[in-house]
N, C-alpha and C positions, 0 to 999 in steps of 0.2 A: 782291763785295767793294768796289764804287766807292762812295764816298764815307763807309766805315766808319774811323772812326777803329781801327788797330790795335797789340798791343803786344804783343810777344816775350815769351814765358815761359820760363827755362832748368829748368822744373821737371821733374821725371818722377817717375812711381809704379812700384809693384811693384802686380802684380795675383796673387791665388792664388784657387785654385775652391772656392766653398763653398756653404751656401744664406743664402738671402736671403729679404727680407719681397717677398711677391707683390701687394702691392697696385698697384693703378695711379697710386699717387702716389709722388715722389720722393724718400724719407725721404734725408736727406742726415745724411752716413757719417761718425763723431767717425774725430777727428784727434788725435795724440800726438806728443808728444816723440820724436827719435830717441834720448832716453836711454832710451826703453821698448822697440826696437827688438824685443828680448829677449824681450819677455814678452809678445806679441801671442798664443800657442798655444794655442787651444780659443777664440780671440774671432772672432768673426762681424762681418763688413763692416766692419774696421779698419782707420783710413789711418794709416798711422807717421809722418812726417818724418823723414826719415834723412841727406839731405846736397842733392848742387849740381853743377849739368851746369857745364862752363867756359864755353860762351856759349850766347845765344841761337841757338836756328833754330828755320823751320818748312818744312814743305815738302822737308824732308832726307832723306836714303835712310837703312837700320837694318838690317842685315847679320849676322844670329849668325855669331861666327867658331867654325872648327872646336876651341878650345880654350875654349868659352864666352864670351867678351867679347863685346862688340856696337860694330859701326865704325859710327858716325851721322857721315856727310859731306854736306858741302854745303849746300843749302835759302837763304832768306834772313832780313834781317836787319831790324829798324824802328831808323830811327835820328828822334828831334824828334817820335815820335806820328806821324809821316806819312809820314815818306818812309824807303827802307829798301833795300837794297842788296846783291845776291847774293853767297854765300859761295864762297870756293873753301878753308875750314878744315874739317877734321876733330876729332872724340874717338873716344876709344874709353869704354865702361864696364866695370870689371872687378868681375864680382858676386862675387868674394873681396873686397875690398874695400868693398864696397858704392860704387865711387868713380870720377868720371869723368876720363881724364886728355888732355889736348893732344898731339895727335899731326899726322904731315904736313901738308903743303899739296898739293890736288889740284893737277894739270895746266891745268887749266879752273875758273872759276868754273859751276855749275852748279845750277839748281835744278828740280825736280820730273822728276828724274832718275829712269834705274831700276839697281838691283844687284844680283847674285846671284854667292851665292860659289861659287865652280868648283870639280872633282871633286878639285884637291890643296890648296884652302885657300886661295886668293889670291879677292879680288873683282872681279868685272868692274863697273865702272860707264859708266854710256851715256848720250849724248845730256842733254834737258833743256834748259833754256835759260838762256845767260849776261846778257841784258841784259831789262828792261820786269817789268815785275810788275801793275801794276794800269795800266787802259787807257781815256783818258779823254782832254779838249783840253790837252792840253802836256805826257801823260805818251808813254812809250815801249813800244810794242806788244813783245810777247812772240813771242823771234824764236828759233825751234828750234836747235839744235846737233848736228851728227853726231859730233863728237869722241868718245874712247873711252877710258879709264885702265883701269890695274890696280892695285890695290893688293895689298902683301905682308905680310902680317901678323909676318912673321920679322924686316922691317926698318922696318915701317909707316913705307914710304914707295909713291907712286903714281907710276907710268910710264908714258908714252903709248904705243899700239895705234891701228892701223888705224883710221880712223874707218869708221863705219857707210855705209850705200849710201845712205840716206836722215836726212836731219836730222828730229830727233823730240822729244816730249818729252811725261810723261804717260803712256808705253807701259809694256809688260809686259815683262819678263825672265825667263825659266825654265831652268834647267838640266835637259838630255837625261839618257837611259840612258846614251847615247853619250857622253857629258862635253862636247857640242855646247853652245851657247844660243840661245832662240829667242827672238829678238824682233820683236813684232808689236805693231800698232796703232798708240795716239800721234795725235797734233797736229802734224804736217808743216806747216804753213803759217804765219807770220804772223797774227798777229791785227790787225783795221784798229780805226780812232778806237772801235769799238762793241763793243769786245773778241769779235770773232766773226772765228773764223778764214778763210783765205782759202782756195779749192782741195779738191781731195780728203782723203783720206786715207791713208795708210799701206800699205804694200807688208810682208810678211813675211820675214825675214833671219833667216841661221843664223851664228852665229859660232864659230869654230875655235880653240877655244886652244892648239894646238899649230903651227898656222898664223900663230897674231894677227893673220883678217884676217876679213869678214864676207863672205857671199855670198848670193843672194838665195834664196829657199824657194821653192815651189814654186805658182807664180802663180796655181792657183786658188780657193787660201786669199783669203776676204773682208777689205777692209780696213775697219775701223772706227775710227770718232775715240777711242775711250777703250776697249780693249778688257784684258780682265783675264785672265787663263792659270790652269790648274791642272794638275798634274801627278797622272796617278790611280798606282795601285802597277803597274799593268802597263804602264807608259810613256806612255801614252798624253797627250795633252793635250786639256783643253779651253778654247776660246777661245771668251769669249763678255760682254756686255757693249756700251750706249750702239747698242744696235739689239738687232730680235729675232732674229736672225740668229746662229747658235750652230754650231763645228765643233768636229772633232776631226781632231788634227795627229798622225800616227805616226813616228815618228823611223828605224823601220828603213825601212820605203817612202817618207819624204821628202814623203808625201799628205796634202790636208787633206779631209776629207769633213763633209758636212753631217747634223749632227744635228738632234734635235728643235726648232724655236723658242723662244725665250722668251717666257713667257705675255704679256708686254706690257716695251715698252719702258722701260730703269733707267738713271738718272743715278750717278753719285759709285757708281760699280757694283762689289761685290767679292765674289769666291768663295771658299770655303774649303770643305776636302776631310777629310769625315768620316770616323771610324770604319768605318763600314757601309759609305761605298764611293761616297755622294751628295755632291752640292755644295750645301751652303747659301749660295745668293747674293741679299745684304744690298745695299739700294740705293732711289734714288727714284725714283716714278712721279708722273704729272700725269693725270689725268682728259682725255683728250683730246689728249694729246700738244703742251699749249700752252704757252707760257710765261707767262701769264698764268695757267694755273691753280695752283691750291695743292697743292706738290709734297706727297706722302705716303710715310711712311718703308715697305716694303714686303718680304718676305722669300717667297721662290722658294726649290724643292727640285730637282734635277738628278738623274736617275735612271738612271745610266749603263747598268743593267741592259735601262730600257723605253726608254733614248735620248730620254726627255722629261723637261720641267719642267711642276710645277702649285704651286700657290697655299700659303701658310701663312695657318696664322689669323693675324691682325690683330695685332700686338706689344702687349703694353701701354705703349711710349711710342713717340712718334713722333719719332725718331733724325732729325736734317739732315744729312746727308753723314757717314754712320756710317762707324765703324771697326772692322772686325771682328777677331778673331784667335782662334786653334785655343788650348783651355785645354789638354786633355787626350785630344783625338782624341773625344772625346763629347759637349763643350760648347762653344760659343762666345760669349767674352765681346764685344758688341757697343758703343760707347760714341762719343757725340758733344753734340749742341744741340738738347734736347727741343724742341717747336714744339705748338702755339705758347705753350708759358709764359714764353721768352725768359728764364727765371730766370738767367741768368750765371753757371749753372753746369756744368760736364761730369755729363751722367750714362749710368748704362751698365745694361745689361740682359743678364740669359744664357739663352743657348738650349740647349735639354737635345735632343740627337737621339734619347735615347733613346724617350722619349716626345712628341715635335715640342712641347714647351710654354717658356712661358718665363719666368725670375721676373726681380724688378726690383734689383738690386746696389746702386744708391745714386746721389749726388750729389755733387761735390765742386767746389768753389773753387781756382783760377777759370776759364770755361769757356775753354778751347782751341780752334784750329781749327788745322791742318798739323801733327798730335802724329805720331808714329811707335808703334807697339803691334807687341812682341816679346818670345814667348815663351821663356825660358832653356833651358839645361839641366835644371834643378832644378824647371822649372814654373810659376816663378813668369812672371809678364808686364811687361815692363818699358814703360813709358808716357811719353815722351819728347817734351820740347821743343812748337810750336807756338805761336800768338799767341792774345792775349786782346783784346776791345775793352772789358772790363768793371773793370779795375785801374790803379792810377798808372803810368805808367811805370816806374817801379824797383822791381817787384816784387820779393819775397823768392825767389829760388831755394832750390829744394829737391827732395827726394826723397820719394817717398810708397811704402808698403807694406799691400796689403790684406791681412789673415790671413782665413783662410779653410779650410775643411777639404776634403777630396779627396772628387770623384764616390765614390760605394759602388762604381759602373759600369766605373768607367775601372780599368785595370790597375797594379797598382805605386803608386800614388796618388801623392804629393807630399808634400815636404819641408815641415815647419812652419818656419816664418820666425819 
C-alpha cells in the first residue's frame, strides 16, 4: 500500500447467484438507476444503484445480525488523498429498507479487527489496531490492541469485556458448539520503518461469554501470522492459512490436531465451507516463496473426509487479495483486482463446487480494496465500503444490486430483487 495514493468509497452492492459469460475476459456489468430497483427479475449480471452507506471505511468488521441487518464497525478513514485515520463509528444496514443507518460508538478506535456474533445475538469484537496504517519514514507503525467490546443489537450500543491474553490484529474469530469463541492467529507484534512485523506470532484463546473473560487454548495448536477458521457442521474447526501447516481444533476436547498440509504456501488467505462438506480456500501464492516473485491468484480444495488439500484448475482471472463469500452453500462468489490488467475496476468470478468450474460475473467501477462481502438472509450479498486509488476524492456513494437467477443445485433458491 506505500506510496499508493488512496480513497474511501461509502459504496456497497447486492450480489445474487446466476450465470454469467465464461470467457476469460472482463465484460464489465451495465448499471441502473435505483429507480429500476424493481424490475432487475430475469436480468443477468445487473448492477442497480439503490442508495448510500453513511461514511466511509475499509478494513471494517460485517456482522449479520440475528434479525438480518448487518453491523459494519470500525476500519479507517482517508482524509486530503493521504492521510487517514482509524474509526471507532459504526452502521448498521437494514435490507428492509435497502438503507444504511448511524449507530454507536465503539469502545476503542479499531481497525482490521475480528467479530462474530454470539449464540444469543450480541457481537463480540477483538483486538485490531488503534493507531499507524501505512508504514514508511514519518509514518506510525501498526501497533496491535487486546481490547475487547460487545455490542447489543436491542440497544446498539458497545461495552467493554475483558481484553484478550495477547494483543492482535488480522486474526480469526469463530463461534463454538459450545457458545465459546476461538481466537487464533493475528499479527501480535508491531510493525518496524519496513512495515514487517516484529516477533512471533500468535498463541490460541478461548473466550467465555458467560464469563466475559478469555483464557488460553490449548498450547499445541500452531500459531500463524494470518490464519483463517472454518467451522464444519460437526464442530469441528479448521485452522489454516499464511503457512502450510493446517489443524483441527475440537471444542469438546479443547485439542488441536494436525491435518493434512497445504499444498503450498497462501497469502490474503480465506476459506469457506461448502455444501458437500470441503473448504474452498481462495488466496495467493509466489513461485518460490519470494517476495519478489509475481504473486498468482490460486484456489485449494480441503477434503475433510481424506484430511488433505490438492490443486484447482487455474481460475480465469487472476484475483489480488480476493474476497470470497458463500452464495448459496454451492457457489462462491470470489471478487477483488485482476492482475495484471490493472483496469480500476472490481471484478468477480464464481465457483460452482458442484462441478469444481468457474464462470466470470463481471466488472464494475470503481475498484476497491478493504470491502466487506456478506451474505443476507434473503441471499443476496451485500458488498461494502473499502478504498479506491482510481476516483476523485468525492466519489458518489451508492448502493449496487446484481440480479441474478438461483443455482438449479442449491436448495430453496433465492429471492428476485
Amino acid at each position: 500500500m506505500v506510496g499508493r495514493k488512496l480513497f474511501l468509497i461509502t459504496a456497497s452492492w447486492f450480489v445474487l447467484t446466476g450465470c454469467f459469460d465464461k470467457s476469460t475476459r472482463v465484460p464489465e456489468a451495465p448499471v441502473v438507476s435505483g429507480s429500476n430497483v424493481n424490475s432487475c427479475s430475469g436480468q443477468h449480471g445487473l448492477f442497480v444503484q439503490t442508495g448510500a452507506m453513511e461514511g466511509s471505511r475499509a478494513d471494517h468488521t460485517a456482522t449479520l445480525l440475528s434479525d438480518g441487518r448487518v453491523l459494519m464497525a470500525g476500519g479507517y478513514l482517508s482524509s486530503n488523498h493521504t492521510e487517514f485515520g482509524i474509526l471507532d463509528s459504526s452502521e448498521i444496514y437494514d435490507p428492509s429498507e435497502h438503507s444504511f443507518h448511524e449507530t454507536g460508538k465503539m469502545t476503542s478506535w479499531r481497525s482490521e479487527a475480528a467479530a462474530t456474533r454470539l449464540a444469543d445475538g450480541r457481537v463480540l469484537i477483538t483486538g485490531g489496531f488503534d493507531q499507524g496504517r501505512w508504514v514508511g519514514l514519518g509514518e506510525i507503525p501498526r501497533v496491535p490492541i487486546s481490547t475487547a467490546e460487545i455490542f447489543d443489537p436491542k440497544t446498539n450500543l458497545f461495552t467493554s469485556t475483558s481484553p484478550m491474553l495477547a494483543a492482535r490484529y488480522a486474526h480469526s474469530s469463530v463461534l463454538l458448539e459450545n457458545g465459546k469463541v476461538l481466537i487464533a492467529g493475528g499479527s501480535c507484534h508491531a510493525e518496524n520503518f519496513m512495515g514487517v512485523a516484529r516477533g512471533g506470532a500468535c498463541g490460541p484463546e478461548v473466550f467465555d461469554p458467560n464469563m466475559g473473560t478469555f483464557s488460553a487454548a490449548d498450547a499445541s495448536g500452531a500459531a500463524h501470522n494470518e490464519e483463517d477458521a472454518v467451522i464444519f457442521a460437526d464442530g469441528r474447526v479448521l485452522l489454516l492459512c499464511a503457512g502450510t501447516v493446517a489443524e483441527l481444533y475440537d471444542s469438546n476436547s479443547g485439542k488441536f490436531t494436525r491435518t493434512g498440509d497445504m499444498r503450498q504456501r497462501m497469502d490474503s488467505c480465506r476459506g469457506t465451507l461448502l455444501k458437500d462438506g470441503r473448504v474452498l480456500v481462495v488466496g495467493m501464492t509466489r513461485e518460490g516463496d519470494t517476495m519478489r516473485a509475481i504473486p498468482k491468484w490460486r484456489e485449494q480444495i480441503y477434503d475433510p473426509k481424506s484430511g488433505s488439500f490438492s490443486w484447482l484448475a487455474n481460475p480465469p482471472l487472476e484475483i489480488y487479495d480476493p474476497v470470497a463469500v458463500s452464495v448459496d452453500d454451492v457457489r462462491v462468489l470470489i471478487s477483488g483486482d485482476v492482475r495484471p490488467d490493472y483496469d480500476n475496476v472490481l471484478s468477480s468470478a464464481m465457483f460452482d463446487s458442484a462441478t469444481n468450474q468457474y464462470s466470470v460475473v463481471g466488472s464494475q467501477h470503481p475498484l476497491r480494496d478493504g470491502f466487506t462481502a456478506t451474505t443476507l438472509n434473503d441471499g443476496t450479498i451485500l458488498i461494502a465500503g473499502g478504498m479506491s486509488a482510481s476516483l476523485p476524492y468525492n466519489v458518489q456513494r451508492a448502493v449496487f444490486v446484481l440480479s441474478v437467477n438461483p443455482s438449479p443445485r442449491s436448495e430453496g433458491g433465492m429471492k428476485a430483487f
